[in-house]
C-alpha positions as CSV (number, residue, x, y, z in Angstrom):
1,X,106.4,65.8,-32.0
2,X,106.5,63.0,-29.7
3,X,108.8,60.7,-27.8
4,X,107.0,57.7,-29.3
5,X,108.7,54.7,-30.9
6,X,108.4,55.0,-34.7
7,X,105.5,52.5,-36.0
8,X,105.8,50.9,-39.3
9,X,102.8,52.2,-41.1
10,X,102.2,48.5,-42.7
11,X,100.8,47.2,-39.7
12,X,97.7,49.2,-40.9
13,X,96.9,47.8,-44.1
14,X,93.8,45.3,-44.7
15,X,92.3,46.6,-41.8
16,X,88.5,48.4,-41.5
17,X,88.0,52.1,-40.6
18,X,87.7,50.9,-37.1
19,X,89.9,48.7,-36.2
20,X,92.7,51.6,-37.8
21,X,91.2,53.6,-35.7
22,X,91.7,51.2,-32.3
23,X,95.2,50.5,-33.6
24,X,95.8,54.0,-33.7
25,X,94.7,55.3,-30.5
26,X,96.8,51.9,-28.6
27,X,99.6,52.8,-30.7
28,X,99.0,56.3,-29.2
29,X,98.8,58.2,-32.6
30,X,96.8,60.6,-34.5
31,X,94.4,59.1,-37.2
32,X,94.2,60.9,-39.8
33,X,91.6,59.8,-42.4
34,X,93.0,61.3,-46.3
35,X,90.0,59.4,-48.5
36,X,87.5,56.6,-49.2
37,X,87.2,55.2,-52.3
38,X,88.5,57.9,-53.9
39,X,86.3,60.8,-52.5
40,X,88.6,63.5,-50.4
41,X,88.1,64.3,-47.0
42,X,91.1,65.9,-44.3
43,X,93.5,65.1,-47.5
44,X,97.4,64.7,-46.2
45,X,98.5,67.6,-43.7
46,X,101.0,69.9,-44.9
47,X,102.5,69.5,-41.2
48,X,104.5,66.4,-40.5
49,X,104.6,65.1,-37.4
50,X,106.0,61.1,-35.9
51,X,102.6,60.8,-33.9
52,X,100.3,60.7,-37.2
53,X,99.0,58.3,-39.5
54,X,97.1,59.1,-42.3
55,X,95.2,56.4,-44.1
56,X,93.4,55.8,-47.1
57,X,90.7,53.3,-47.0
58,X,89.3,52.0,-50.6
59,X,86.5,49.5,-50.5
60,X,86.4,49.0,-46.8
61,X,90.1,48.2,-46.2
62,X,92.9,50.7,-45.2
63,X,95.4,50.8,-48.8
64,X,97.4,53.1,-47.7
65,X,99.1,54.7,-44.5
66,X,101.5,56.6,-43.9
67,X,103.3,58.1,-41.2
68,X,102.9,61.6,-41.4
């Protein structure tokens, strides 16, 4: 785990793939992609950890995210 300041997962949503992605790596965290319109990829971790977010992107746009 790390010593980060917990992020509000929010701050994701309505963005792209890539600018999650950015936000992620400034916010210093592990992304985590769980699916894209519907169609499985890493799925969510059975690990939880404060340094992760895992996002779910549906037509082109981040859903769902979740620390995790």
């Amino acid at each position: 785990m790390s010593d980060n300041i917990v992020v509000d997962p929010s701050i994701f949503l309505n963005l792209t793939k890539k600018r999650s992605q950015d936000l992620a790596e400034v916010k210093s965290l592990v992304w985590r992609l769980v699916s894209i319109d519907g169609e499985s990829y890493l799925g969510y971790p059975e690990d939880t950890r404060d340094d992760r977010v895992c996002v779910v992107i549906e037509k082109g746009l981040v859903v769902e995210a979740t620390i995790q």
